[in-house]
N, CA, C and O atoms as a Maestro MAE file, in Angstrom:
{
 s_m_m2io_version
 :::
 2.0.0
}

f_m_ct {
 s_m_title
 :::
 protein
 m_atom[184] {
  # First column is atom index #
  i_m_mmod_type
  r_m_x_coord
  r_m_y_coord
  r_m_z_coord
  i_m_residue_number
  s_m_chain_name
  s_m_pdb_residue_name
  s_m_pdb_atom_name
  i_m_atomic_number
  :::
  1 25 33.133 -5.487 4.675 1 A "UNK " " N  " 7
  2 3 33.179 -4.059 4.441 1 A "UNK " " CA " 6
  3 2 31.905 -3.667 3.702 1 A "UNK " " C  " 6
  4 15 31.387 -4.445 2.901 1 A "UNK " " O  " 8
  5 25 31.345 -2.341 3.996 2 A "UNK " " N  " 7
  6 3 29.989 -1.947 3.430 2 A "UNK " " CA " 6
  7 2 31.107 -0.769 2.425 2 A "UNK " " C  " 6
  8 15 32.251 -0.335 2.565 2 A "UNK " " O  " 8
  9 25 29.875 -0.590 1.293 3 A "UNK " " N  " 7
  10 3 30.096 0.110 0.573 3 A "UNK " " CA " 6
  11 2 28.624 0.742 -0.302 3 A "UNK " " C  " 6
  12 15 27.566 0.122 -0.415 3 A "UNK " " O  " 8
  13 25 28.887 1.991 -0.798 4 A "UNK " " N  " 7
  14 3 27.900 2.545 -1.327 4 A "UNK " " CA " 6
  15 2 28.421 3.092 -2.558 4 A "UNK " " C  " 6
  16 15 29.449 3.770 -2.555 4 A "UNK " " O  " 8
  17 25 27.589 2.765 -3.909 5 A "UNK " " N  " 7
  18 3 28.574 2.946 -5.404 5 A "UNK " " CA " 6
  19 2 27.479 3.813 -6.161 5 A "UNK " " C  " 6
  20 15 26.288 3.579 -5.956 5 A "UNK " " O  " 8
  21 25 27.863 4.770 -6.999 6 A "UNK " " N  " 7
  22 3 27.243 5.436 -7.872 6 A "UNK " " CA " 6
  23 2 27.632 5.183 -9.220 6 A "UNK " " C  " 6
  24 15 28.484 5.923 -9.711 6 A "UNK " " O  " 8
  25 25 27.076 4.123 -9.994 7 A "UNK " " N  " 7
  26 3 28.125 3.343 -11.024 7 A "UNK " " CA " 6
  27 2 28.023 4.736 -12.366 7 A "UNK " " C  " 6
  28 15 28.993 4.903 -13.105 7 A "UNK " " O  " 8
  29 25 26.455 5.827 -12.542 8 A "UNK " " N  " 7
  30 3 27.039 6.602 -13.378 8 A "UNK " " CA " 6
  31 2 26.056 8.099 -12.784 8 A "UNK " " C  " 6
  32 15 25.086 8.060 -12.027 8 A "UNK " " O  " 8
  33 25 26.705 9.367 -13.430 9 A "UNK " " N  " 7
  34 3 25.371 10.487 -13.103 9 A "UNK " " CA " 6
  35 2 24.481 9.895 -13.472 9 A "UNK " " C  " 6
  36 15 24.613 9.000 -14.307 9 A "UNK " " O  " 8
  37 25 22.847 10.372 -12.736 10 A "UNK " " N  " 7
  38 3 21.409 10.237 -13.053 10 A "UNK " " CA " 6
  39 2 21.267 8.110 -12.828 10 A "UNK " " C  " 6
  40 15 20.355 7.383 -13.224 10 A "UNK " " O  " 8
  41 25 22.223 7.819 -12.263 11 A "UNK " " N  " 7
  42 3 21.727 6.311 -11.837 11 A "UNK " " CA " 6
  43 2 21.265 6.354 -10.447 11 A "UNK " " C  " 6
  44 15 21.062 7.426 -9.877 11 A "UNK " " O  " 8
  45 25 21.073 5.088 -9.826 12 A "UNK " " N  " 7
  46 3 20.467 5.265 -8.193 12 A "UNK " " CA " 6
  47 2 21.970 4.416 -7.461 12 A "UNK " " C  " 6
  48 15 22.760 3.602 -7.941 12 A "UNK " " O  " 8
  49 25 21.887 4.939 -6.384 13 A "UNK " " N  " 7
  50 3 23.157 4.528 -5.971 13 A "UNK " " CA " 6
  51 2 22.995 2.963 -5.259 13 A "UNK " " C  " 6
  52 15 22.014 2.543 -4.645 13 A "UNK " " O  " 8
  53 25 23.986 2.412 -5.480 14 A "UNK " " N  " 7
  54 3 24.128 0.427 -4.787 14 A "UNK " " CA " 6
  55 2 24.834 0.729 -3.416 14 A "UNK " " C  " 6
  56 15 25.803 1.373 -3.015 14 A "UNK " " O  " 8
  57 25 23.962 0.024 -2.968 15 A "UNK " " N  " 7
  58 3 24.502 -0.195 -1.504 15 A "UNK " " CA " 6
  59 2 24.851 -1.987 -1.472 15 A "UNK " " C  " 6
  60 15 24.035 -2.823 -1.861 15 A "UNK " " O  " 8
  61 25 26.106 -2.290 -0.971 16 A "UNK " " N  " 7
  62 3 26.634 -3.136 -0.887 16 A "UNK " " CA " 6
  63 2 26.720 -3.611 0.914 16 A "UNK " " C  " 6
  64 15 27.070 -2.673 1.631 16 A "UNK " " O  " 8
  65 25 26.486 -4.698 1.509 17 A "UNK " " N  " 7
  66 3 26.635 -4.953 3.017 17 A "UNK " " CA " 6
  67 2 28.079 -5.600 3.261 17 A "UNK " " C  " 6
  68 15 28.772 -5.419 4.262 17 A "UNK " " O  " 8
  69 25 28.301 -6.154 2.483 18 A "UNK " " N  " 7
  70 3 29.337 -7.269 2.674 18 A "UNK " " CA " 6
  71 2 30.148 -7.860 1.502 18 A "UNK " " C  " 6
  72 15 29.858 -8.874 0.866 18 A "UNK " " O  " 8
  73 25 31.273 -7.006 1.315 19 A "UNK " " N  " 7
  74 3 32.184 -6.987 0.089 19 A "UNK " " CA " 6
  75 2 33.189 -7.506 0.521 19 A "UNK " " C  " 6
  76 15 33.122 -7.563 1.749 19 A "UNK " " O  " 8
  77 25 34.616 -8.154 -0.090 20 A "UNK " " N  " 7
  78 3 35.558 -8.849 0.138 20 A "UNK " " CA " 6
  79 2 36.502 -7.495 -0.932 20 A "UNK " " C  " 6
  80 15 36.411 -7.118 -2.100 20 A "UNK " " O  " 8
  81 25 37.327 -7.139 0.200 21 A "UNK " " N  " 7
  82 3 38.641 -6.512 -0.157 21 A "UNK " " CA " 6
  83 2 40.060 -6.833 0.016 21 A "UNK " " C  " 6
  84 15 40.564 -7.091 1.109 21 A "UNK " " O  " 8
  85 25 40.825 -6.803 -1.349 22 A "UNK " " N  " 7
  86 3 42.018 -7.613 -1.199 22 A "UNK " " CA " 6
  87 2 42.745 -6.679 -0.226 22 A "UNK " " C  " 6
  88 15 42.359 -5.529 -0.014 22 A "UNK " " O  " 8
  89 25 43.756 -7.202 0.321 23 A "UNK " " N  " 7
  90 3 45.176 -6.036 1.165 23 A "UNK " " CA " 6
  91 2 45.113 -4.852 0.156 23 A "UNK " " C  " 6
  92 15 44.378 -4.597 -0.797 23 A "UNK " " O  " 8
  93 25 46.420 -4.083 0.876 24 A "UNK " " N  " 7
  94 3 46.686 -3.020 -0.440 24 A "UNK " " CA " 6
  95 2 48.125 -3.630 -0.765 24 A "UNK " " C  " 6
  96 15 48.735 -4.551 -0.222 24 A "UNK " " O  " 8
  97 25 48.383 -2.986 -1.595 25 A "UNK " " N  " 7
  98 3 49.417 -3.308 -2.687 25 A "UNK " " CA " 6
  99 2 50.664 -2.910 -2.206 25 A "UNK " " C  " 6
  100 15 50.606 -2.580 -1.021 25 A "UNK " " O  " 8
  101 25 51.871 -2.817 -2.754 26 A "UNK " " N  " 7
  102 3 52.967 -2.258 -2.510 26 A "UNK " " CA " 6
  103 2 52.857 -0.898 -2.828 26 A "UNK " " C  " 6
  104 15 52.397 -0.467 -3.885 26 A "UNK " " O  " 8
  105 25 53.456 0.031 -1.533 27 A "UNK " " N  " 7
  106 3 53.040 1.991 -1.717 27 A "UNK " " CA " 6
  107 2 51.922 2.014 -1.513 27 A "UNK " " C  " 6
  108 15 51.602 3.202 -1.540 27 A "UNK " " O  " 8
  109 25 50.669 1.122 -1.217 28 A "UNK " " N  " 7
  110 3 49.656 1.599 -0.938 28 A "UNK " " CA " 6
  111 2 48.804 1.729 1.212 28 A "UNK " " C  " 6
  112 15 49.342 1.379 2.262 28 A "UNK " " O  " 8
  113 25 48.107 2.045 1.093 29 A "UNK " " N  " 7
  114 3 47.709 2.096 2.953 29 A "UNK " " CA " 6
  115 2 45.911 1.718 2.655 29 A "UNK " " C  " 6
  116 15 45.131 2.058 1.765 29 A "UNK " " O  " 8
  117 25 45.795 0.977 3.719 30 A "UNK " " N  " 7
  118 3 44.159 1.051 4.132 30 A "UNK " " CA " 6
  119 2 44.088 2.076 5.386 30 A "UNK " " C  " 6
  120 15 44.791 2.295 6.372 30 A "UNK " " O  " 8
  121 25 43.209 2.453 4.995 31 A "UNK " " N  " 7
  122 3 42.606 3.437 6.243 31 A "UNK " " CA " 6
  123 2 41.072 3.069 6.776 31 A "UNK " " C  " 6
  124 15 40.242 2.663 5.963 31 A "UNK " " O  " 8
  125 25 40.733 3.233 8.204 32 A "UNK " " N  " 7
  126 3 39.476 2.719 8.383 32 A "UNK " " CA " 6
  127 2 38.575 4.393 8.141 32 A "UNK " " C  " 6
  128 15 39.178 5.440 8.376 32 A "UNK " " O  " 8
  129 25 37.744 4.392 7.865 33 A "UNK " " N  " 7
  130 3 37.054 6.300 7.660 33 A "UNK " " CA " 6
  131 2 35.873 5.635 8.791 33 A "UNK " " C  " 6
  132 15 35.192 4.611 8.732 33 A "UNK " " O  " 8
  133 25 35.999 6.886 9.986 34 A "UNK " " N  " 7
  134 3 34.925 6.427 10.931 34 A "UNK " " CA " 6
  135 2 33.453 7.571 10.695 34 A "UNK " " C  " 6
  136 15 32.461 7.466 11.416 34 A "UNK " " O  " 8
  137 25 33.539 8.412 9.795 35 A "UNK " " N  " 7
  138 3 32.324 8.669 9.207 35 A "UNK " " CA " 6
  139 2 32.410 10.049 7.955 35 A "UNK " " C  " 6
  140 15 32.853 11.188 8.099 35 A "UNK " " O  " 8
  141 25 32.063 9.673 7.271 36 A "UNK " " N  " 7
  142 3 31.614 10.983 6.207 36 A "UNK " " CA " 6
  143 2 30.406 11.678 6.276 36 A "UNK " " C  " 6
  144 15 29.581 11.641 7.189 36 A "UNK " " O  " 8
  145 25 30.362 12.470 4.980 37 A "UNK " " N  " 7
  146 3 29.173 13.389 4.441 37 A "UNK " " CA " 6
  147 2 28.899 13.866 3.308 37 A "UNK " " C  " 6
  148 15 29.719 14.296 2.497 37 A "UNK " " O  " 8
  149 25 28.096 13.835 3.224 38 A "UNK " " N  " 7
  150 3 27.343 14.516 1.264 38 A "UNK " " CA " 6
  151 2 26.702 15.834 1.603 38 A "UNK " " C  " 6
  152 15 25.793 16.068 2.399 38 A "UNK " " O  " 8
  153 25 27.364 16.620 0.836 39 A "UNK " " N  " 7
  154 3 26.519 17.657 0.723 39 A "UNK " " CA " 6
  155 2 25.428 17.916 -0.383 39 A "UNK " " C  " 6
  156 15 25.517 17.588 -1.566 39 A "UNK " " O  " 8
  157 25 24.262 18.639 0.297 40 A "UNK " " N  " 7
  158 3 23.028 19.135 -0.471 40 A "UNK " " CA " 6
  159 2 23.248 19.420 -1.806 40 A "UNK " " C  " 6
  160 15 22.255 19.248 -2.513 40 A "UNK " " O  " 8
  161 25 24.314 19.830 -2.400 41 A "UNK " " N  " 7
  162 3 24.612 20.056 -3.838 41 A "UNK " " CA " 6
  163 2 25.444 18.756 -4.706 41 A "UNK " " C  " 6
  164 15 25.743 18.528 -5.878 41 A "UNK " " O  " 8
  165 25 25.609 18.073 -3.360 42 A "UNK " " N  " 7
  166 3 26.366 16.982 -4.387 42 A "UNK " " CA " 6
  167 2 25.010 15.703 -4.829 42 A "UNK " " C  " 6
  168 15 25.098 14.910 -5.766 42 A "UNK " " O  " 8
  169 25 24.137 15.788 -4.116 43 A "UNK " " N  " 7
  170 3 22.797 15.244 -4.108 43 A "UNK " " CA " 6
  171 2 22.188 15.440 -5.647 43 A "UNK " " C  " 6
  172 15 22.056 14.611 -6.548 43 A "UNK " " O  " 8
  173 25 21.901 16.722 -5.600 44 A "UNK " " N  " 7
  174 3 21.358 17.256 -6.404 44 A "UNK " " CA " 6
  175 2 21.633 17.446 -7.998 44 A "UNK " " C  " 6
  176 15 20.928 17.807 -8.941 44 A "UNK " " O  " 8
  177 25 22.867 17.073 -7.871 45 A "UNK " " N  " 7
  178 3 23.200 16.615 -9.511 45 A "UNK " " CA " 6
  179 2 22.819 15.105 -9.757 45 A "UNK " " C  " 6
  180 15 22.850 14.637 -10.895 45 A "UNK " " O  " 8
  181 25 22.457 14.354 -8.654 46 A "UNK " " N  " 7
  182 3 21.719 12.875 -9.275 46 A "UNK " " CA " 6
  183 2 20.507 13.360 -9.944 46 A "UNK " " C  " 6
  184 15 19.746 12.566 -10.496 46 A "UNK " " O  " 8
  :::
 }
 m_bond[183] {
  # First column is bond index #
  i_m_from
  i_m_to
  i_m_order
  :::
  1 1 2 1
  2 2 3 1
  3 3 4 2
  4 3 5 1
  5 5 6 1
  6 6 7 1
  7 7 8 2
  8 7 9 1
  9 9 10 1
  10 10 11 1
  11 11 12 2
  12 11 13 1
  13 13 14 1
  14 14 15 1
  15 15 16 2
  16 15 17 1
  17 17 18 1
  18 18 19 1
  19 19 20 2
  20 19 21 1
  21 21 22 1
  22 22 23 1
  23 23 24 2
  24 23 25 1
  25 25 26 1
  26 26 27 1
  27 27 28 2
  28 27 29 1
  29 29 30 1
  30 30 31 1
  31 31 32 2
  32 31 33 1
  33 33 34 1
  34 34 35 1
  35 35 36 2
  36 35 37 1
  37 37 38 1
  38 38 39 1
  39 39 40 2
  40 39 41 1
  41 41 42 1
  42 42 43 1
  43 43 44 2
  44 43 45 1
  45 45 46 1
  46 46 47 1
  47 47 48 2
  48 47 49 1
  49 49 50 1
  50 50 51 1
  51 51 52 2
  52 51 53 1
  53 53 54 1
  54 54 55 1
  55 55 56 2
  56 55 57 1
  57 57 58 1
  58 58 59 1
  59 59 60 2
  60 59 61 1
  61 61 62 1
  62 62 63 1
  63 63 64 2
  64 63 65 1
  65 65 66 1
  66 66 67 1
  67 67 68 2
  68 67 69 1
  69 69 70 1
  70 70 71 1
  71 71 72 2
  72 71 73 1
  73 73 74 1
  74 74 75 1
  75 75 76 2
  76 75 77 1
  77 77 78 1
  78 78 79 1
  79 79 80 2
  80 79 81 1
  81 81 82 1
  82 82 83 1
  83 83 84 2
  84 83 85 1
  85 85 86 1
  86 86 87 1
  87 87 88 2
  88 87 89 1
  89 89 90 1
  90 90 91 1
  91 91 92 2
  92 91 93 1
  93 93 94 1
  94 94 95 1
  95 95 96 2
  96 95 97 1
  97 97 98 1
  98 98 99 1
  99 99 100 2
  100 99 101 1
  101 101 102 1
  102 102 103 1
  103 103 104 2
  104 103 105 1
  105 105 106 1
  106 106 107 1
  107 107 108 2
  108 107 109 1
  109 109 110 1
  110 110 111 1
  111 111 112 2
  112 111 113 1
  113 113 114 1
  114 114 115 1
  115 115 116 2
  116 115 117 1
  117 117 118 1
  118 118 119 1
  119 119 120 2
  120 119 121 1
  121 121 122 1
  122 122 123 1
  123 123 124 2
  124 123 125 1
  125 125 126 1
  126 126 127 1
  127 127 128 2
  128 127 129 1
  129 129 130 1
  130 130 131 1
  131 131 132 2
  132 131 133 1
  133 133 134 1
  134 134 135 1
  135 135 136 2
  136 135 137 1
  137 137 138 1
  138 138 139 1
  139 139 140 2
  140 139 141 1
  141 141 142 1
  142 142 143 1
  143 143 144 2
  144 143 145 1
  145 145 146 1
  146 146 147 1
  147 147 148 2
  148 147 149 1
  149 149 150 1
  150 150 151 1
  151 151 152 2
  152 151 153 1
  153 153 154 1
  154 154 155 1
  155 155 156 2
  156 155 157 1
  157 157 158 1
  158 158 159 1
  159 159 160 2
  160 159 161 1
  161 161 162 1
  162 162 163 1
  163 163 164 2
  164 163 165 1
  165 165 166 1
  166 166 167 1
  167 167 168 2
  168 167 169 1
  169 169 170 1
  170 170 171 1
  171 171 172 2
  172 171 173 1
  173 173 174 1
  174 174 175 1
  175 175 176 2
  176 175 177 1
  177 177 178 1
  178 178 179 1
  179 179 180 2
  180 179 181 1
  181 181 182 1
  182 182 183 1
  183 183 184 2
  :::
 }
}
């Protein structure tokens, strides 16, 4: 699984290629997300 982390405001964001994720839990669901988006203002507070 890829992942992309913003660990705080005003840091640079981690890009991860290949992470190990446990199942989900009891009450919980995985979902696959086949694409997102950032908007221009959410940018801009980095």
């Amino acid at each position: 699984m890829r992942a992309a982390v913003l660990p705080a405001i005003g840091e640079k964001v981690e890009f991860y290629e290949d992470i190990d994720v446990v199942g989900p839990g009891a009450g919980e669901v995985r979902i696959r997300v086949h694409a997102s988006g950032v908007c221009h203002s959410d940018l801009s507070g980095q």
